[in-house]
N, C-alpha and C positions, 0 to 999 in steps of 0.2 A: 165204065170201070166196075168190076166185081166187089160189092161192097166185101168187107174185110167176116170174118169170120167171130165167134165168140173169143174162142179161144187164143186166135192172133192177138186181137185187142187185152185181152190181158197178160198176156205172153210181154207185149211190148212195154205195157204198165207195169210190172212187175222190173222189167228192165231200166226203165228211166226211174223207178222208185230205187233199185239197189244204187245205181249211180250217183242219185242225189240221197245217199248214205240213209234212207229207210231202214229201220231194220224191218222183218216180216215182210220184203217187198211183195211176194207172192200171195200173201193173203192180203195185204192189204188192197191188191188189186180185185180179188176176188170178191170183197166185202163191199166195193163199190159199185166193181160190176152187179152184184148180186141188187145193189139198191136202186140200178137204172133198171135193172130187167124186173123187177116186181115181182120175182114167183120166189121158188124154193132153189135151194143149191142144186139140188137131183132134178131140177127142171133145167139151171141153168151146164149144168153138166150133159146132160141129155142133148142140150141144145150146142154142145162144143162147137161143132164142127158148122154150124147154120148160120146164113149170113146174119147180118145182125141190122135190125131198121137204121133208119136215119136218124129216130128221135132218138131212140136208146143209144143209139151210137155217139151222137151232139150232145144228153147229159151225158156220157161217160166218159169222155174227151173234157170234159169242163170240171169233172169233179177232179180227174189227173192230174191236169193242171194247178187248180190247187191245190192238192195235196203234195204234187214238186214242189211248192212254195212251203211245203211244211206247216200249214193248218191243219191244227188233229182232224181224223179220219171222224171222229164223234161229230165233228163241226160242220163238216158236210153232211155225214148222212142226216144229222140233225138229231139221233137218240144214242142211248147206250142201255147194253141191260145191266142191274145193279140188283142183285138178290133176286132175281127173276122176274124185276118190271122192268117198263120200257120206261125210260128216263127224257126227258126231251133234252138236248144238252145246245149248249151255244156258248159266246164272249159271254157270257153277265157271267157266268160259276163257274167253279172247278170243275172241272168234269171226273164223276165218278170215279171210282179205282177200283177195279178187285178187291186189292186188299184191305181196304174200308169194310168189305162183305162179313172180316173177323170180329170186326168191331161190333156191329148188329149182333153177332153170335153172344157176343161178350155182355150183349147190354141184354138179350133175351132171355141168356142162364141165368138173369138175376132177376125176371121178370114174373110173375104168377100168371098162369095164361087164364083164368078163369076167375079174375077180378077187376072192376073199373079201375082206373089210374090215370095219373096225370104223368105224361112223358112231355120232355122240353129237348129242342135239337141247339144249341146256341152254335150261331152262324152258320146255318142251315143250307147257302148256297141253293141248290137245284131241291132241295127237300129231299134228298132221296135217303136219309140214314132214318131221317124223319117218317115216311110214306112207310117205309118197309119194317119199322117196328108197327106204327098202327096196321099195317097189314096182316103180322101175326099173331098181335093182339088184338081183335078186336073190338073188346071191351072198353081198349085205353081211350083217350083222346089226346091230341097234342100240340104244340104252340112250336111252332120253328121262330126263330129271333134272330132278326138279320138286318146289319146294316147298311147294306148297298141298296137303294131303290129298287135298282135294274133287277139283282138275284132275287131279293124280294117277290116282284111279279114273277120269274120260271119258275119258282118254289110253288105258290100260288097254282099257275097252270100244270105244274107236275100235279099240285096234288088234286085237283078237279080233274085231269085225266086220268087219274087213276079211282075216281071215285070216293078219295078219301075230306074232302071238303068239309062234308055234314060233320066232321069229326078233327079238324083240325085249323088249326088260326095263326097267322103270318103276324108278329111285331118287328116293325119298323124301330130298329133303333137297334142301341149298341146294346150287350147284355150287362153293361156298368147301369142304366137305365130302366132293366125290366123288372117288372114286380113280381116274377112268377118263382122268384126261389126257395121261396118256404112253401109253396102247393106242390110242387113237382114230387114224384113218389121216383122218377129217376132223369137225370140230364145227359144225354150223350154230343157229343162236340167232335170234329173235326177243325182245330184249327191251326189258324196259318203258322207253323214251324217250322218253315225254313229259315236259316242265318241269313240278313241283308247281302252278306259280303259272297255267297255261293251262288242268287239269283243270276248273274250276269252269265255263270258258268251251265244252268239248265240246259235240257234242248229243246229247241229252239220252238216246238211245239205247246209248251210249259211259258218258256220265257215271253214269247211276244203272244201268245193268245189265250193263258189265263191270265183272269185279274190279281194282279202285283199285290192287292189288299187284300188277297184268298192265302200267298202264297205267305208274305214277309213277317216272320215271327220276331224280328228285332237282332240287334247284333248277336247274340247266342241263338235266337231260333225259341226260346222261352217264354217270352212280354204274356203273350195270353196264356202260357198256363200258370202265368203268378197270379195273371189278374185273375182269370177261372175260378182258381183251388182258392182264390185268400175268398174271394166274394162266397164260394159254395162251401166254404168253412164255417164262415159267417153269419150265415142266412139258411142253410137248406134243412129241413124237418128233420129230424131225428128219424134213422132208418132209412133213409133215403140214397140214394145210388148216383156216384157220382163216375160216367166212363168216358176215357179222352184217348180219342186216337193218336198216336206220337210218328214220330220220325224213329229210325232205325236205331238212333245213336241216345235218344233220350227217356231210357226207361229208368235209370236210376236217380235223373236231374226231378221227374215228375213223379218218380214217388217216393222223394225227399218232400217235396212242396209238399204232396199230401199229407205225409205223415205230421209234417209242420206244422199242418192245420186242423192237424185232430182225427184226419180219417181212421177206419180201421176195416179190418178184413180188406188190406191189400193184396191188388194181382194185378198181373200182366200175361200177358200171351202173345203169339207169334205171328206172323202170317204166313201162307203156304208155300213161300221163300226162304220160312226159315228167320224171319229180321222180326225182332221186336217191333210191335205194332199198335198193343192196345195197354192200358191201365185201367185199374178200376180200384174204388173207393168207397167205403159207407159212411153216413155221416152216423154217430153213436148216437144210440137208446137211450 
């Protein structure tokens, strides 16, 4: 029999992805193809019409399949890119977003690029908001704070693949726990804010393969930015920068909390959707 060609095999992956309600079925077949064949798109382009080996063929038949299943596309191929590094992604963390990318922006414009500092990520997941501010700073050093064991170590091996290790430290524990809120010169967060009662209604790539404890912000979606804002009201140096990535709906509930707690030179900004996405805080002089 004629083994099958590049382009059939994604033609057809593309088709059982739109069936099984993918959106981007077409790319996403192509992002997988592209991860069995190991070159460049302009290689595997080149290569459309060429039959395709057996082994490249056997992974890409297997990543399909799960991906019908609705395991994120990051979860196969194993990385994602997040500010122009490669991310390892897997079960233990969230996996990356785009729109996280505004957030790093948010916490940079506040950053001095030509002084040491201490940066803190709390619930740090994959390391990656963490990794990519020491990356454009790299004078800072910084501590990601994470409570899951499991995220703990991807954070870890995110940041020894990236080379940032010699310059940054994993705590194990909750950030009700950590001691680092009065050294921190800025604190940047992602965390869990969605509403208990919405999770069941995610899709289905969100719902059953990230962890429930990345996502669930409590009945309103809020629990951790009381807990956040009251603790870095509380505790964090004078002068110090406090930024929290939000949900689209809650830029006015978090920068109430803030203000409540004494910040000042508040702001927020958008993502490249247009949906509110970030806040930010100072703790006063």
């Amino acid at each position: 029999m004629t083994p099958p060609t590049y382009d059939a095999l994604i033609r057809e992956a593309a088709r059982r992805f739109a069936q099984a309600g993918i959106s981007e079925p077409g790319q996403n077949a192509m992002l997988l193809m592209l991860h069995a064949f190991g070159d460049t798109r302009a290689a595997l382009i080149s290569a459309g019409n060429a039959p395709v080996p057996k082994r490249v063929e056997e992974e890409f038949l297997a990543a399909v399949a799960r991906r019908v299943l609705r395991e994120p596309l990051q979860h196969i191929i194993g990385t994602t890119s997040f500010y122009g590094l490669d991310i390892r992604t897997d079960a233990r963390a969230l996996i990356p977003r785009p729109d996280s990318e505004c957030v790093v922006e948010a916490a940079l414009d506040r950053l001095p690029k030509d002084q040491p500092l201490r940066l803190a990520d709390l619930g740090t997941g994959t390391g990656c908001l963490l990794a990519a501010l020491l990356v454009q700073r790299p004078l800072a050093r910084g501590e990601g704070v994470e409570a899951s064991p499991a995220a703990a170590d991807l954070a870890r091996e995110n940041l020894q693949a990236l080379g940032l290790s010699g310059r940054a430290d994993i705590f194990l524990g909750s950030w009700t726990g950590w001691q680092g809120w009065t050294t921190a010169d800025l604190i940047i967060s992602n965390p869990p804010y969605i509403a208990s009662a919405v999770i069941p209604a995610l899709e289905a790539e969100v719902r059953h393969h990230d962890p429930v404890s990345a996502l669930d912000g409590g009945a309103d979606g809020l629990d951790a930015y009381r807990e956040i804002i009251s603790l870095a009201g509380g505790a964090m140096k004078p002068g110090a920068w406090l930024v929290l990535e939000i949900g689209h709906d809650q830029k006015e509930a978090a920068l109430h909390l803030m203000t409540r707690a004494g910040f000042e030179s508040l702001a927020s900004g958008q993502d490249l959707g247009g949906n509110d996405r970030w806040v930010a805080g100072c703790r006063p002089r």
